[in-house]
C-alpha positions in Angstrom: 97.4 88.5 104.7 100.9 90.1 104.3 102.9 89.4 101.3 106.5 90.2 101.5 107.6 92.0 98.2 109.4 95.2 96.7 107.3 97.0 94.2 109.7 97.2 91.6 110.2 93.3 91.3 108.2 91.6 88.0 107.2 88.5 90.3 106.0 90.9 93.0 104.2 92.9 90.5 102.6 89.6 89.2 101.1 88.8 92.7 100.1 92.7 93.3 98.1 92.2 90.3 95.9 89.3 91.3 95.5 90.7 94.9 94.5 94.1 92.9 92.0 92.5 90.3 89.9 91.6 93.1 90.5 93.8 95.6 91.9 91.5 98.5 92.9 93.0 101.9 96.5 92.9 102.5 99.8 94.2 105.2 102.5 95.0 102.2 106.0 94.0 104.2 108.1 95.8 102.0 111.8 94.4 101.4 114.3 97.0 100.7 118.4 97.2 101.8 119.3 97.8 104.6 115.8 97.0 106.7 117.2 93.8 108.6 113.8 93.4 110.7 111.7 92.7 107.6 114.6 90.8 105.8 114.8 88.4 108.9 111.1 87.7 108.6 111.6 86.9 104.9 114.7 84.5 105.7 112.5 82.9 108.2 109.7 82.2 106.4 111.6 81.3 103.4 115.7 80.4 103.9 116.0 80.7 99.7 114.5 84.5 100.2 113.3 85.0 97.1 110.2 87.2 96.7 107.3 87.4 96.5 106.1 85.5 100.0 102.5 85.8 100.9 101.3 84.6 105.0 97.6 83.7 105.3 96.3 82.6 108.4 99.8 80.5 109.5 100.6 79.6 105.8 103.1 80.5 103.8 102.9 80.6 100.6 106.0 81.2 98.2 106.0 81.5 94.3 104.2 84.2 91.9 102.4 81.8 90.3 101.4 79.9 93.1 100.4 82.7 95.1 97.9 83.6 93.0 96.2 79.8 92.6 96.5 80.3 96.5 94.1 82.9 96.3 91.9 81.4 94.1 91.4 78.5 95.9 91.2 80.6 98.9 90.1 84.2 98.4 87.9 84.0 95.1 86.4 87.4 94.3 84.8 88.4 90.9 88.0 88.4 88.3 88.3 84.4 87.9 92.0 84.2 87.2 92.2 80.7 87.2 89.1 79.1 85.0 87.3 76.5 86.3 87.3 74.0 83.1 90.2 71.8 83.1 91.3 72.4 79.8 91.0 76.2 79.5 92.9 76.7 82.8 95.8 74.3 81.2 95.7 77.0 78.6 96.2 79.8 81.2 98.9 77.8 83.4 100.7 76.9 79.7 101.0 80.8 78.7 101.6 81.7 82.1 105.1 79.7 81.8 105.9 80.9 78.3 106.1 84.3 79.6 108.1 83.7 83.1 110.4 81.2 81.3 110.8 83.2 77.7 110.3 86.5 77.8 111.6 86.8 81.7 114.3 84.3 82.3 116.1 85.8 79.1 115.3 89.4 80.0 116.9 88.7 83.2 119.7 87.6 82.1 120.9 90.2 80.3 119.7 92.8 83.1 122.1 90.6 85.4 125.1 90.6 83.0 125.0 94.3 82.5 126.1 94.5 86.4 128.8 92.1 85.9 132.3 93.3 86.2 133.6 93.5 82.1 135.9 90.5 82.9 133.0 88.4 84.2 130.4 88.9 81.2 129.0 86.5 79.0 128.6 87.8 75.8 127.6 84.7 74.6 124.7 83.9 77.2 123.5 87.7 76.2 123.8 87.1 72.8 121.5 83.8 73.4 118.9 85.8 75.5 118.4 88.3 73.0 117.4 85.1 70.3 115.4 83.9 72.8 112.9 87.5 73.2 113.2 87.4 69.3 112.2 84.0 68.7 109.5 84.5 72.0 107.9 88.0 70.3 107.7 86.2 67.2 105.6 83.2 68.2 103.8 85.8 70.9 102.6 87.8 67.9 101.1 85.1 66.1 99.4 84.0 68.8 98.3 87.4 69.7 96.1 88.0 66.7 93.3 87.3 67.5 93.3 87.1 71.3 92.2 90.3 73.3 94.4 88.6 76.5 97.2 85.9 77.0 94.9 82.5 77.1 92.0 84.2 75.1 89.2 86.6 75.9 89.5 86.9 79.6 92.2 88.3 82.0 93.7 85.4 83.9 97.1 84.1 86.0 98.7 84.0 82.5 98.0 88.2 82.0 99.6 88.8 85.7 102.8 87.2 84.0 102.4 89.0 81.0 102.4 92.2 82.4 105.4 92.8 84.3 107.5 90.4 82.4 106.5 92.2 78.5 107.1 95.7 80.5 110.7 95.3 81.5 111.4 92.8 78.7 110.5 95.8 76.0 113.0 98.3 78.4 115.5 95.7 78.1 115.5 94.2 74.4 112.6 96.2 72.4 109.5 94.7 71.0 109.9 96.2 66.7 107.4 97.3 65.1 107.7 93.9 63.2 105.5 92.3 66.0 102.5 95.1 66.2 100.0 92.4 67.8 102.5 92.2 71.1 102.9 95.7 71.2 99.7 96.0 71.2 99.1 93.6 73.4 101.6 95.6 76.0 99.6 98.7 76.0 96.3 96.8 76.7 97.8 95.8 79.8 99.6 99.0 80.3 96.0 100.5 80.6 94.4 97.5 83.1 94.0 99.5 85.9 95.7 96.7 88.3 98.9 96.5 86.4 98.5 100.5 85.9 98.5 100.8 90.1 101.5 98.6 90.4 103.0 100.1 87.9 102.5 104.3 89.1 104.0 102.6 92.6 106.5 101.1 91.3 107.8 104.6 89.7 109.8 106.1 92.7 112.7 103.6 92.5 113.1 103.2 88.1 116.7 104.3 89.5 117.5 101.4 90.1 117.4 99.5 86.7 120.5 98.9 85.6 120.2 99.6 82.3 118.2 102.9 82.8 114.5 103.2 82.5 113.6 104.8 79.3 111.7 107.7 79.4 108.1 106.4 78.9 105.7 104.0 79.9 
């Protein structure tokens, strides 16, 4: 397999973390400025070049998300990502969309306003965003209470989301103390040894966040 990705991306992280948690072979084609030969394969395989994009065998397969159902469909190993009842892998695929549509979408945003030109920001849309990451901690913590992962007591698709997307959301508009269950929640992940690797590689270029990486984590 080779999945075309840079290691600072959250959607590349997410599919690093479901080819770490079981250990699956992979080529890392890494995308950076300035290498055209790799950036031509990307625009080949996929004309909207957006990243991640994982090859298998003549296939390609675009989309965090789907990339890892890909795999479990595909390349099952131990860590069960997806469940096999119906019902409790709606519950995986529902949090998995909170956290890429609520906590990243509106963390986005505001990273991608900060490198506006002044004339061209919308204060407003930031302004919105930050409501949003309130009102998405808020109903996160409740839900984290008495749940040891995202969709309940096993690490799924909806905890490869959760990892990358509640690590730069908390850089970008804190998690307070006022939600101590996602906090907590944070550092669990923090300390899962796949989100940990992608993470540690992932260190060399905290450059270039545009806000400025704090100094932890």
């Amino acid at each position: 397999m080779k999945l075309y990705a840079h290691p600072f991306s959250s959607y590349c992280q997410k599919a690093l973390i479901a080819l770490y948690e079981n250990d699956l072979p992979f080529e890392f084609r890494m995308l950076e400025p300035g290498d055209e030969h790799v950036m031509a394969e990307l625009e080949a395989l996929w004309p909207i070049k957006r990243f991640p994009v994982l090859v298998d065998e003549g296939r390609t397969v675009m989309e965090a998300s789907i990339i890892i159902e890909y795999l479990a469909l595909h390349h099952p190993g131990p860590v069960k990502l997806i469940p096999e009842d119906a019902r409790a892998a709606l519950d995986v695929r529902l949090m998995d969309r909170f956290f890429d549509n609520y906590i990243s979408t509106p963390q986005q945003k505001i990273v991608i306003d900060s490198i506006r030109k002044a004339e061209n920001r919308d204060r407003q849309g930031v302004a919105e965003a930050r409501n949003m990451l309130d009102t998405a901690y808020r109903w996160l913590d409740g839900v984290m209470k008495e749940r040891e992962w995202a969709a309940g007591d096993t690490f799924s698709l909806a905890d490869c989301a959760a990892a990358p997307d509640l690590f730069y959301a908390d850089w970008t508009h804190p998690i307070g103390e006022e939600f101590p269950n996602v906090r907590a929640y944070r550092q669990r992940l923090l300390e899962r040894p796949s989100f940990a690797r992608a993470v540690d590689e992932a260190r060399p270029y905290r450059h270039l966040f545009p806000l400025g990486a704090p100094d932890r984590d």
